[in-house]
C-alpha positions as CSV (number, residue, x, y, z in Angstrom):
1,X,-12.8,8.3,17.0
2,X,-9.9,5.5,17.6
3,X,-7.6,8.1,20.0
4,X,-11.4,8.9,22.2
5,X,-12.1,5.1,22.4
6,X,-8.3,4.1,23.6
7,X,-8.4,7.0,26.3
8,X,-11.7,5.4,27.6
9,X,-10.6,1.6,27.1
10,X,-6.7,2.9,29.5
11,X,-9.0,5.0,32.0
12,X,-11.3,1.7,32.4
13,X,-7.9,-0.1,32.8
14,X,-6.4,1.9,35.3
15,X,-9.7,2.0,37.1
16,X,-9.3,-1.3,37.3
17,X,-5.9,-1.7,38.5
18,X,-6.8,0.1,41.3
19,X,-9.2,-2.4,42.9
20,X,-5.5,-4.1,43.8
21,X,-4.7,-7.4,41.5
22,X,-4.5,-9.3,44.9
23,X,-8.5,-8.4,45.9
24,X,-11.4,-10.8,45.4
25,X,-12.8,-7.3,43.7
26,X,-10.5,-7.5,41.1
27,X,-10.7,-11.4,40.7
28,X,-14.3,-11.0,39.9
29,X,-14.3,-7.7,37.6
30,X,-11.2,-10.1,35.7
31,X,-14.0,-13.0,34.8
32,X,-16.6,-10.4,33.7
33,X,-13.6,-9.0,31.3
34,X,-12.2,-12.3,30.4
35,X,-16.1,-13.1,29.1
36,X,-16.3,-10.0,27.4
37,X,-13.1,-10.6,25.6
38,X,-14.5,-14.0,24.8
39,X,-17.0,-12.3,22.9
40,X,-14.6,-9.8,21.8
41,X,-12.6,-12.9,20.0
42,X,-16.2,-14.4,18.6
43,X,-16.9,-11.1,17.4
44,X,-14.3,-9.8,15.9
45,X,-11.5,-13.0,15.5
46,X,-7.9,-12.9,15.9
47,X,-6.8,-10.2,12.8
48,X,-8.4,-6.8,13.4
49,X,-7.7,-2.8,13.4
50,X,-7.8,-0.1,16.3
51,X,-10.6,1.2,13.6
52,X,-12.3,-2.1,13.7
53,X,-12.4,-2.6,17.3
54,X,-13.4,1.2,17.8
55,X,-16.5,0.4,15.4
56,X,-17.2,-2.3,17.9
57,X,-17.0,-0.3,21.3
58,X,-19.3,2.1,19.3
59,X,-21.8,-0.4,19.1
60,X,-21.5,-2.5,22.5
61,X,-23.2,-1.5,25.6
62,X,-26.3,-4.0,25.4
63,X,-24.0,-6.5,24.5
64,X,-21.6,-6.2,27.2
65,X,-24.4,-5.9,29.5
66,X,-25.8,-9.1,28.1
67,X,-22.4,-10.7,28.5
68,X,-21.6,-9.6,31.9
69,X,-25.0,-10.3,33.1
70,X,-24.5,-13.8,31.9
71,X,-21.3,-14.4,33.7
72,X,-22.6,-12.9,37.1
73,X,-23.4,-15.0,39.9
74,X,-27.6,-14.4,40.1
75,X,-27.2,-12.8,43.6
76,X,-24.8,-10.2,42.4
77,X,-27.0,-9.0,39.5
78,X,-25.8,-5.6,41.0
79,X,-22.5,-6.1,39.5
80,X,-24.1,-5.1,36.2
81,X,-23.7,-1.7,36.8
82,X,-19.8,-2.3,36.9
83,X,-20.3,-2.8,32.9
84,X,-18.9,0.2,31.6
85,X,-15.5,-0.1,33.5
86,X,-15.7,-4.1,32.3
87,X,-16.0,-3.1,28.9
88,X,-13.3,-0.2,28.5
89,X,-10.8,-2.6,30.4
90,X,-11.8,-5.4,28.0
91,X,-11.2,-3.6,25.0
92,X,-8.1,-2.0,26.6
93,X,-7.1,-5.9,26.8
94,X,-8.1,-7.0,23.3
95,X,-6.7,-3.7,21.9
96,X,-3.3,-4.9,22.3
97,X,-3.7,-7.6,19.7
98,X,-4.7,-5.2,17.1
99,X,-2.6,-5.4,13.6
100,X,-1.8,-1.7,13.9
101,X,-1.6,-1.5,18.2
102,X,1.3,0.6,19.5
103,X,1.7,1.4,23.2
């Protein structure tokens, strides 16, 4: 479960990377992950597992959705369907302050 949840949190993190860190694209998917992570920290806190955090992801799609939709401009609604690669890069982000993270 944890090793098939960090291979889809890295592949929506290099997905990411390659908008370019210098393109407005990537400036915008950033806010959408910095809000999920947000949640991420309400969620979960500061002290938490790779196990934890998979039990999360497991769980997350309508609230990720919720979340992104929520820090969308309302005239890009469309960006909602960039939600999946928000989340996996989001928890690829939040899983490197698990107790037990190692590269």
């Amino acid at each position: 479960m944890i090793d098939a949840a960090r291979y889809q949190w890295e592949e929506g993190r290099r997905r990411l990377a390659e908008y370019g860190a210098e393109t407005a694209r990537h400036r915008h998917l950033m806010v959408l992950v910095d809000a999920v992570v947000d949640e991420l920290r309400r969620r979960l806190g500061g002290t938490f597992t790779l196990a934890e955090l998979a039990a999360v992801y497991e769980r997350a799609e309508d609230w990720v959705r919720e979340t992104v939709a929520a820090a969308t401009p309302p005239k890009s609604r469309a960006d909602v369907k960039d939600a999946a690669l928000v989340q996996d890069a989001a928890f690829a982000l939040y899983a490197r302050g698990a107790v037990d993270y190692a590269p």
